[in-house]
NUZAFI-127929 format. One line per 5 residues: number of its first residue (from 0); their letters; for each residue x, y, z of C-alpha. Coordinates in Angstrom, 3 decimals, always signed. Layout:
<lumvexs>
NUM) A) X/Y/Z | ...
</lumvexs>
This chain:
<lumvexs>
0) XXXXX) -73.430/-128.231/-69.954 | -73.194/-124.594/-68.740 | -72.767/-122.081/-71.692 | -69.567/-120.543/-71.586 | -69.098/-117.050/-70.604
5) XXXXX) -69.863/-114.408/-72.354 | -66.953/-112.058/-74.517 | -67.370/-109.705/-77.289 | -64.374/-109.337/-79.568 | -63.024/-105.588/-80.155
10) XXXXX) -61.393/-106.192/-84.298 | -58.306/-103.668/-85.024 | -56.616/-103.865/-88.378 | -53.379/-105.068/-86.928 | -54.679/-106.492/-83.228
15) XXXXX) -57.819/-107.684/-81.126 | -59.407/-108.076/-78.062 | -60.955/-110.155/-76.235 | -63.417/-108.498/-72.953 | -65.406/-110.089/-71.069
20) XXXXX) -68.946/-109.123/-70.603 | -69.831/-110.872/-67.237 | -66.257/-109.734/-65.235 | -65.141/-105.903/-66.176 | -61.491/-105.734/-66.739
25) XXXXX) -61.189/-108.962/-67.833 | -59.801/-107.770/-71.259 | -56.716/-109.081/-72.889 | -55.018/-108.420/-76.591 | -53.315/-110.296/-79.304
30) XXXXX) -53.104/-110.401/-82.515 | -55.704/-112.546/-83.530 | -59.237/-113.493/-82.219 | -57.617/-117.123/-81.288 | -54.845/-115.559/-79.426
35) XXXXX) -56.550/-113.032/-77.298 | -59.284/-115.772/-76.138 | -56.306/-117.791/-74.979 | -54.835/-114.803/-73.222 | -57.943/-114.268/-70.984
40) XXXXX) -57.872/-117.185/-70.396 | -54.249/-117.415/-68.860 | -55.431/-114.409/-66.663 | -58.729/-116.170/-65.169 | -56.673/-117.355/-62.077
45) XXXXX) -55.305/-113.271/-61.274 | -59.053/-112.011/-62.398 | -60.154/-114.704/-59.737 | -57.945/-113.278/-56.970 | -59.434/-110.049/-57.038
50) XXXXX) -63.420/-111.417/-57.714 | -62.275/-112.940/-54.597 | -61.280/-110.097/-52.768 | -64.552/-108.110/-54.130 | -66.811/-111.169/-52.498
55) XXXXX) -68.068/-111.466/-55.904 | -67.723/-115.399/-56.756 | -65.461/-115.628/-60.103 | -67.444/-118.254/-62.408 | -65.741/-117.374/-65.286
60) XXXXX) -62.431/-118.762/-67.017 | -61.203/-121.792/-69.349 | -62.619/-124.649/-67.218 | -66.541/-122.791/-68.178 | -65.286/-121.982/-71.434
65) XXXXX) -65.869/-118.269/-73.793 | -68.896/-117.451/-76.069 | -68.463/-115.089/-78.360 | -71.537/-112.760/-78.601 | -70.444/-109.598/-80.624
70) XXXXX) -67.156/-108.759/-83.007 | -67.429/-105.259/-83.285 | -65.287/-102.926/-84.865 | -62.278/-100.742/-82.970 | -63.311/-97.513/-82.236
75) XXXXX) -60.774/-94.833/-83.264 | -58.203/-97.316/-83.687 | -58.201/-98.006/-79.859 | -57.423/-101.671/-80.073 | -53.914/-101.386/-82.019
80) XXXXX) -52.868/-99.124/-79.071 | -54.062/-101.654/-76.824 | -56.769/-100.004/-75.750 | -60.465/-101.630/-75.402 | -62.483/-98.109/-76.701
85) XXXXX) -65.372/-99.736/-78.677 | -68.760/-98.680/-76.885 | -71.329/-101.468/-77.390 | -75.271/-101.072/-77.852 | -75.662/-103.031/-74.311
90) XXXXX) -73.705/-100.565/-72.860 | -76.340/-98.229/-72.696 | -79.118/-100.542/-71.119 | -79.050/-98.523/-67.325 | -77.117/-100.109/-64.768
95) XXXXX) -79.055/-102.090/-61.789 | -78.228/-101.208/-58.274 | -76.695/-104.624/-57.802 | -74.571/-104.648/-60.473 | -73.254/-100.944/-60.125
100) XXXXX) -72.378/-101.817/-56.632 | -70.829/-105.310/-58.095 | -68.753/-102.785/-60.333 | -67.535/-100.761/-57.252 | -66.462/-104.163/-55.503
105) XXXXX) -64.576/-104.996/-58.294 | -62.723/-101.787/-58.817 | -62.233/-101.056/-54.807 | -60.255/-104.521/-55.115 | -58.414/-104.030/-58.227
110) XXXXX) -56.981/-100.787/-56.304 | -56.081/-102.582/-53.736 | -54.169/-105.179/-55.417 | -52.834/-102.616/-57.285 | -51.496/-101.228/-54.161
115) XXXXX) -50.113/-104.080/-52.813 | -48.460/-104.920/-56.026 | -46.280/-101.442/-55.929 | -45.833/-101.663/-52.336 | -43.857/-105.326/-53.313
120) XXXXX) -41.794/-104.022/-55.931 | -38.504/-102.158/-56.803 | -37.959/-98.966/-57.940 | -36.368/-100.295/-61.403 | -38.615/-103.167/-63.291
125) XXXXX) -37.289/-105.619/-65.581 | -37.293/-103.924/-69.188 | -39.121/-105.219/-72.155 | -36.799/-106.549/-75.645 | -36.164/-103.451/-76.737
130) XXXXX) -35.314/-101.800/-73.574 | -38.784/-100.146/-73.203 | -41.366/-99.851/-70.409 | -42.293/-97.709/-67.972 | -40.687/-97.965/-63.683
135) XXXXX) -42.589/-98.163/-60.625 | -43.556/-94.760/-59.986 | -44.219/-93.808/-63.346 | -46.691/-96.388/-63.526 | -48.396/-95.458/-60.737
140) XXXXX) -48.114/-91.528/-61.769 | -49.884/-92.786/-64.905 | -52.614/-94.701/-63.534 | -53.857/-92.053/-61.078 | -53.208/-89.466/-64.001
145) XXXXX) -55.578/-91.679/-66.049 | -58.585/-91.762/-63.587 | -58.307/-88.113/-63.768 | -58.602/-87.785/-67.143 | -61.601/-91.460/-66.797
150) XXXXX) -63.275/-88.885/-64.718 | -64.000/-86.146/-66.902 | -65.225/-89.262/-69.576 | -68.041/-89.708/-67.093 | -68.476/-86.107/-66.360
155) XXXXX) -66.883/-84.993/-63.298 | -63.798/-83.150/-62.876 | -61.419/-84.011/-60.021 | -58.002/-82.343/-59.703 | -54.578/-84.336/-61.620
160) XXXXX) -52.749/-85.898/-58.540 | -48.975/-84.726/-58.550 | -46.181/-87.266/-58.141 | -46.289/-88.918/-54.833 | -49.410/-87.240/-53.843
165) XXXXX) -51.506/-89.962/-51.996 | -54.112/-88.282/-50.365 | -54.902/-86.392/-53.889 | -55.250/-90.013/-54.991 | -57.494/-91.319/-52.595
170) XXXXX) -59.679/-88.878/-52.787 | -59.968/-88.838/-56.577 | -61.085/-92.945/-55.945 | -63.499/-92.320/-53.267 | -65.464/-89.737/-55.487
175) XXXXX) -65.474/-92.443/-58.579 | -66.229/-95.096/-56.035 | -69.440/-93.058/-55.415 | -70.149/-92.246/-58.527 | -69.894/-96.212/-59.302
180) XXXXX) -71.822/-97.237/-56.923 | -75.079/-94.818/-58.196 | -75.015/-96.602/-61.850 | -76.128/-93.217/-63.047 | -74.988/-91.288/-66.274
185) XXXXX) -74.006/-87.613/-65.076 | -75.931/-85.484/-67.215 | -72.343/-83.629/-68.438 | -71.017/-86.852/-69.548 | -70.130/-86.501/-73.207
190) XXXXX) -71.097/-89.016/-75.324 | -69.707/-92.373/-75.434 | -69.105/-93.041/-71.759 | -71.829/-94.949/-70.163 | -71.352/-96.026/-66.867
195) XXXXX) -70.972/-99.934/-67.513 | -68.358/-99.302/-70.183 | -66.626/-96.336/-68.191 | -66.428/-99.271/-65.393 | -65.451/-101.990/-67.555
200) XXXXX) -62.438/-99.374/-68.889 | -61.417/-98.365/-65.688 | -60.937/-101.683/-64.054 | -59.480/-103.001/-67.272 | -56.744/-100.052/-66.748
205) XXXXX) -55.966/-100.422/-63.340 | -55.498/-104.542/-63.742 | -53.338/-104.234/-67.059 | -51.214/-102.241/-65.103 | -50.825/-104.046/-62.105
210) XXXXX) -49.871/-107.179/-63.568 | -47.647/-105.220/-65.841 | -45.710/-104.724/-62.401 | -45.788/-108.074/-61.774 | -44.650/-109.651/-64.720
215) XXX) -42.097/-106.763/-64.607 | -40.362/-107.215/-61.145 | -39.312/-110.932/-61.611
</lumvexs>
């Protein structure tokens, strides 16, 4: 039987999460170890969709099962924000060629379904229990306002896109496509970003937020 694939657990005091180690941004939260392990799995058929679109052949998911590896500690309380920030020791083994240009694939994708997901939706989205949540266009302000700020986590500074300004946007992805493709720590990064878990992060945010808009515009 094929081992399952590979997660580490990210332990808050009040929630947890569950990443994959094989498919970056394959991350979901809960409340208990239990819980989040069942959530990725309920997302292995979107994750697939976009492995798909990357060309990079989705293996993962409930039918191959999860191994736990690691349970590490939340860093900075990251995880009850719902927020995957724990670094891991692997993270700093360098990046191969292959795999940084796997990572690129992957993120190049997740934009793009991200992209199409916006273009598909209304203005207004559905609002969560309590009447909270975020619209269309604030989402998407967000998410370009956080690969701004992803940037300067790896080291490079690129300039905070204003609302509705595409080609700002675009040209803030093509420079972290490039710098994802290299695998390379930028000698100004500050500590704590290396590339495979600035990549991991990155695609993690992009995804969580596009199938926010999903869920959102039924």
């Amino acid at each position: 039987m094929a081992a399952g694939s590979p997660v580490y657990i990210e332990i808050g005091a009040k929630r947890v999460f569950a990443c994959s180690l094989e498919w970056p941004g394959l991350s979901r939260v809960a409340k208990t170890e239990e819980a989040a392990l069942l959530a990725l799995s309920s997302y292995a058929d979107r994750y697939a969709r976009v492995s798909a679109r990357a060309g990079t052949g989705f293996d993962g998911g409930p039918d191959r099962g999860w191994d736990v590896v690691e349970r590490v500690p939340t860093r900075s309380g990251g995880t009850d924000f719902g927020v995957p920030t724990t670094v891991l020791e692997s993270d700093y083994v360098p990046v191969s060629k292959p795999e940084a240009a796997r990572h690129a694939a992957l993120l190049s994708a997740s934009w793009e379904m991200f992209d199409e997901v916006v273009a598909g939706a209304p203005e207004s989205l559905r609002k969560g229990p309590r009447g909270g949540g975020r619209d269309r266009d604030a989402i998407v302000d967000h998410v370009a306002a956080a690969e701004q700020v992803f940037a300067s986590g790896v080291g490079f500074k690129l300039p905070v896109p204003g609302p509705g300004q595409r080609s700002v946007i675009e040209a803030n992805r093509v420079a972290i496509l490039d710098w994802c493709r290299s695998g390379e720590p930028r000698p100004t990064a500050p500590p704590g970003w290396p590339p495979r878990y600035a990549a991991r992060r990155l695609l993690w945010h992009v995804l969580d937020h596009g199938w926010e808009i999903e869920d959102r515009r039924r």
